[in-house]
Structure formats: C-alpha cells, structure tokens
C-alpha positions in Angstrom: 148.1 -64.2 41.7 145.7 -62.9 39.1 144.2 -65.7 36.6 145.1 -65.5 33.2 142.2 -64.6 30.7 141.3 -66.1 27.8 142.1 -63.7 24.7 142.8 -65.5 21.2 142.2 -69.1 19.7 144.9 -70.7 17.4 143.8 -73.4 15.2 145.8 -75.5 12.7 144.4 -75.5 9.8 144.2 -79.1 7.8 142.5 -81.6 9.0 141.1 -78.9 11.8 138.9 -76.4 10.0 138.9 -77.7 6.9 138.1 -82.0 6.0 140.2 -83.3 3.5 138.7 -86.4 3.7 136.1 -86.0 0.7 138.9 -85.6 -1.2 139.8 -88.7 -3.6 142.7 -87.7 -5.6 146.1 -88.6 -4.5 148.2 -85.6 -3.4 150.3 -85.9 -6.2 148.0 -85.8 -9.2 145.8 -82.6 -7.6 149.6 -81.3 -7.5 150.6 -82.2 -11.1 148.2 -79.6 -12.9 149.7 -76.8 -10.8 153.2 -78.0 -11.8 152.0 -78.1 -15.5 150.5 -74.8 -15.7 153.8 -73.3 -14.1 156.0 -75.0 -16.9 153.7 -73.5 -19.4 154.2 -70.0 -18.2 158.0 -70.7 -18.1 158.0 -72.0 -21.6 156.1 -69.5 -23.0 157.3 -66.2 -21.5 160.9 -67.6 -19.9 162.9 -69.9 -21.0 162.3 -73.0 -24.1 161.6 -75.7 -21.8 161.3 -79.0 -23.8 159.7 -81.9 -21.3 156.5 -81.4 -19.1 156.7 -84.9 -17.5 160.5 -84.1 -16.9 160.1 -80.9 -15.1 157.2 -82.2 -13.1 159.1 -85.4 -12.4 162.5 -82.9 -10.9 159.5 -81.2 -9.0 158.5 -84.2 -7.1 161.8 -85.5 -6.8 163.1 -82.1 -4.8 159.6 -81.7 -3.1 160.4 -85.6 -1.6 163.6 -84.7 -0.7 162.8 -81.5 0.9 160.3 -83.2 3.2 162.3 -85.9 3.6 165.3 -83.2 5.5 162.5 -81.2 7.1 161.0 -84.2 9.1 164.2 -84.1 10.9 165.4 -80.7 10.5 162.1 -79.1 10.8 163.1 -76.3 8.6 160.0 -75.8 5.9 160.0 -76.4 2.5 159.2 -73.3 0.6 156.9 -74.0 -3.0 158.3 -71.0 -4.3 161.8 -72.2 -3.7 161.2 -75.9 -4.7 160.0 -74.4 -8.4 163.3 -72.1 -8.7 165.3 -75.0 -8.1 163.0 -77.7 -11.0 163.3 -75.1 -13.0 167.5 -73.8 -12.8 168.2 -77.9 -12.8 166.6 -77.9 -16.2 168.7 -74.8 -17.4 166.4 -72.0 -16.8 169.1 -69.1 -15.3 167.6 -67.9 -12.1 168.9 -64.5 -12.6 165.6 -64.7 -14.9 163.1 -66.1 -12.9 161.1 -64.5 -10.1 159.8 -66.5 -7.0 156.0 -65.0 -7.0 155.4 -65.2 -10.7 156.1 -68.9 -10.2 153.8 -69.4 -7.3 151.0 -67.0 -9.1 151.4 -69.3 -12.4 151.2 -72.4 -9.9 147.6 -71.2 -9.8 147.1 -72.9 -6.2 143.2 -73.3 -5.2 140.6 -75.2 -3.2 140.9 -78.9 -4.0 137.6 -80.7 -4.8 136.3 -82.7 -1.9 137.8 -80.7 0.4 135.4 -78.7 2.6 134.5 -77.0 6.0 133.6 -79.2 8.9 129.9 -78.8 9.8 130.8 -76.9 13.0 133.5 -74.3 11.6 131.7 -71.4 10.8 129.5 -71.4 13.5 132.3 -71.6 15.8 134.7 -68.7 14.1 131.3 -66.7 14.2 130.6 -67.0 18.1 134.2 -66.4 19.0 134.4 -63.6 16.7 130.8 -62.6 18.2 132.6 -62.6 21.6 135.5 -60.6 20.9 137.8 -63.4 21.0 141.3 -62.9 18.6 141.4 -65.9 15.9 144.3 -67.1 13.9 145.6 -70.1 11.9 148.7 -72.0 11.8 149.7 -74.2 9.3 152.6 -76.4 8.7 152.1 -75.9 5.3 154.7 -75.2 2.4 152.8 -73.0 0.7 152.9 -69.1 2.1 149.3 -67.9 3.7 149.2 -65.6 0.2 148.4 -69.1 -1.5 146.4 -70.8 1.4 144.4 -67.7 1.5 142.1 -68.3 -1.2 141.2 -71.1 0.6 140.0 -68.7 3.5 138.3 -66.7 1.1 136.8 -69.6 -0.8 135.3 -71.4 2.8 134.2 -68.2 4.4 136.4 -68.1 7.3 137.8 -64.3 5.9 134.7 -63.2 7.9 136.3 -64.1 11.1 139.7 -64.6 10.7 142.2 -61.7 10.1 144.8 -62.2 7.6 148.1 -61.1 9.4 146.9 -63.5 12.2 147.2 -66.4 10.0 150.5 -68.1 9.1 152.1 -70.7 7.4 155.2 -72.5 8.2 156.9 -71.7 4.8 156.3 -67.7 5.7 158.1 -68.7 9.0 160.5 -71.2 7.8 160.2 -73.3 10.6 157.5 -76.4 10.9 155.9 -76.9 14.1 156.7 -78.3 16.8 159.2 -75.4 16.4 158.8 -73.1 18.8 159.4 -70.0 16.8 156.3 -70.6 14.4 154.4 -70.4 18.0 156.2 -67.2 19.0 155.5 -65.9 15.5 151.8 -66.4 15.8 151.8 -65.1 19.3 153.5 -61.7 18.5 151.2 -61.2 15.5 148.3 -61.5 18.4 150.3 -59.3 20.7 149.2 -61.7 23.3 151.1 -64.0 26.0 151.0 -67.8 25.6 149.0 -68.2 28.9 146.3 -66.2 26.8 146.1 -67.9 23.9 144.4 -72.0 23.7 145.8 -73.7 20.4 143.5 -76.0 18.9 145.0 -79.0 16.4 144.9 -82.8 15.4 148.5 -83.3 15.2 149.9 -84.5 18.8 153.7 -83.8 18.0 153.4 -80.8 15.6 149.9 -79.3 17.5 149.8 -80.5 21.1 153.0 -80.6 22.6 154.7 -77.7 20.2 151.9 -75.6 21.7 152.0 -76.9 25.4 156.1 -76.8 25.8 155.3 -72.5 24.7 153.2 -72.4 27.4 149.6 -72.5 25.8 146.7 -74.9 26.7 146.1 -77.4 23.3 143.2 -79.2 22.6 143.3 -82.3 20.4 141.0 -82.5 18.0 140.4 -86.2 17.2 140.2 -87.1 13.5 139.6 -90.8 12.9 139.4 -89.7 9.1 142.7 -87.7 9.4 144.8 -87.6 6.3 147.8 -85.9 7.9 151.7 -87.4 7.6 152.6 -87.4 11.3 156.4 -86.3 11.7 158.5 -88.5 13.2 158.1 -87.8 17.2 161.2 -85.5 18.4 159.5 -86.1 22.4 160.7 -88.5 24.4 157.6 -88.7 26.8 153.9 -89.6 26.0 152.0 -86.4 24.2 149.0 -85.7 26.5 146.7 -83.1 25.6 144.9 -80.6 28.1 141.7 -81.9 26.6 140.5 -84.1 23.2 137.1 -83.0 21.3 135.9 -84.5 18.3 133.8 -81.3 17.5 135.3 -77.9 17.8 131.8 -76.9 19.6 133.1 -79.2 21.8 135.8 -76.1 23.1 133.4 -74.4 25.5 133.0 -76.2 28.2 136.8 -76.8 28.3 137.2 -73.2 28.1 134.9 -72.5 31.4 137.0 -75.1 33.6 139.8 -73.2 32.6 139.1 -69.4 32.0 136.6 -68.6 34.9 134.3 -66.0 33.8 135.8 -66.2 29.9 131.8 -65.5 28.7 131.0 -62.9 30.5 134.3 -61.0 29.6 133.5 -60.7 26.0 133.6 -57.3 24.6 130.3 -57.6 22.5 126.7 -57.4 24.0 125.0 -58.7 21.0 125.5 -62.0 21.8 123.5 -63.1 24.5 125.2 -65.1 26.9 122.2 -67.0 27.6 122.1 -68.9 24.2 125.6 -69.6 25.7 124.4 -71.3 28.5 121.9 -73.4 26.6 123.7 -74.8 24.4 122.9 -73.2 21.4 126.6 -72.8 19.9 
C-alpha cells in the first residue's frame, strides 16, 4: 500500500498564526467603534437612525445570542447578517439595506496588540519554499474578505493563497463541523490523508480535523485567549502531536511523511539547512 505524501498544511488562524495576547482591550470595546461607524453610515446615507448606544446595544445583544445557539448548533454567526437584523429591529426596511455595504462601513482591521508569532513567517516562507499548499481556517464570524486585511497587514499574503483560506461565516458551519473541513479540502483539491491541520483548539482544531481523517497538531497556547465550545466528544481529545512553536512541525512531519523534504518541488531551498536546523 503506497504511503500517503504530505501535500498542504491547514492552520487555524487565532491564537495560531497570529497572538492576541498583546492585546488589552476587551472584545467588546475594539468591537464598539466598528458598530459606531456602521450606524453612522446608515444614518447618514439610509435611514434617520436616532440612538448610537441603542443600536450598538441590539448589536451585542443579537451577537450574544447568536453565539450563544451556535455553541450548540454550530451553525456560524454571520457579521453581515447580525448588522441587517440591529438595524431592521430599529426600523431600518431591509428591502433598503445591503449586506456588504454594512460590513465595508464596519471598517474591520488589525486590532492593536495583536501580532505575528515570532516563528510565522519563517515557517509560511519554508513551506511555501518547499512547494507545500497552505491555507487557513477560521471559526470566525467575519467572511475571509474582512479577515483578509489581516493577511495582508501581517505578511502572510506572501504565502498564503486567498481561495485557500476560509472562514466559518463563508461556510456557515463552525468547526468541529465536518463540512468547514471538506470545504478547505476541496479548495486544496487534496485528500485528508494529504493534508496535516495545525490548531490550538482541541474540540474545534484537533478532533474536527482527526474524525476527517487528517493528522492535527496541537499547538499549546498557555496565553490562549480563545472561548472553547462546549465539548460535543464523548472521549478524551488526543492530538497526533503538541508543539508550542510551529518550527516545532518538522520533525513531526518526518516520523510521519517519509521522504516529505526531499519531495519538494523547489531546488532553491537546500535541504541541508533542513537538516541543520536552520528553519
């Protein structure tokens, strides 16, 4: 039986690639200016809106409710939709609105504090070096055409390919779903024996990845600022292997890919620096 190869890297995207843990403003106030600058917009060009702390105060209140469903349902909350709804239960018709000139008044952005681990780039460079398919998936309720300026803003555009990159509001399933996994694997045109998912969430990450059939590697947080959903497994979440550095992958990789290096498709990265350590 022929060994599968190793073809494409998945990585969450929070809390994986990116540290939030700079960041010292509470979700809800780094939220609060978007919502602001979208009732601004509506009142100026839409509809006479009154009350700023009202409509952010609806927006909160269905945001919180919409979470609160999806941690059992695991269908996503969609931004886009959440604004719609603040603004139609404040008397705005929706026959008048429109979805993405919402989210582009929303004005979404990096959030200060919030950077790329120390070891990101360099390891998006050597897999991207090696030939190596990279993607991102992200439980997130924004769409990838908001978290993408992110991308942009870090770097990580160099290596990452945008239709390989997804968020669980484009899906409209969170992980552990399986179809958010079957979504990012069809975007690779890869099978899940191909494919190692990398992630710091056990329920959403590990074992969402693991029951489609890919390897998952846990990376280990301590400074994690990630809501964990509830656990929908009924068994103890082990993952194929734990690193607390992403250049912490490789050796993982060899035990498990045989001959992985030396089946890149680039020659300009010399296996040798490989071998030393350099990555």
């Amino acid at each position: 039986m022929t060994k599968p190869s190793l073809k494409a890297i998945l990585y969450d995207f929070d809390d994986t690639l990116i540290d939030w843990s700079g960041c010292t403003r509470h979700w809800r106030d780094i939220s609060q200016q978007h919502i602001s600058l979208v009732f601004s917009y509506v009142k100026s060009n839409i509809y006479p809106l009154a009350d700023s702390h009202k409509f952010c105060e609806t927006f909160h209140k269905l945001t919180f409710q919409a979470w609160t469903e999806a941690k059992q349902t695991l269908r996503t909350p969609h931004i886009g939709q959440l604004l719609m709804d603040t603004c139609a239960n404040l008397g705005v018709p929706r026959r008048i609105l429109k979805v993405n000139d919402l989210m582009d008044a929303y004005q979404w952005e990096p959030v200060d504090g919030v950077i790329p681990f120390p070891d990101t780039i360099d390891v998006l460079r050597n897999f991207d070096n090696m030939g190596i398919k990279q993607g991102l998936v992200t439980n997130a309720y924004t769409p990838m055409t908001m978290r993408w300026r992110e991308v942009e803003s870090y770097g990580f555009d160099q290596y990452l390919v945008r239709e390989r990159c997804i968020s669980a509001a484009d899906i409209g399933y969170l992980k552990p779903d399986p179809r958010i996994f079957e979504a990012a694997l069809e975007r690779l045109e890869l099978q899940p024996n191909e494919v190692v998912f990398v992630g710091d969430s056990r329920e959403a990450d590990i074992a969402g990845a693991q029951n489609f059939g890919m390897k998952a590697i846990l990376r280990v947080n301590p400074y994690s600022t990630r809501t964990n959903m509830p656990s929908v497994f009924p068994y103890k979440i082990v993952p194929d292997a734990e690193i607390s550095s992403l250049q912490d992958i490789y050796p993982h990789l060899d035990d498990w890919y045989e001959g992985w290096r030396a089946g890149t498709s680039t020659t300009s990265f010399p296996l040798r620096s490989l071998e030393e350590g350099s990555l």
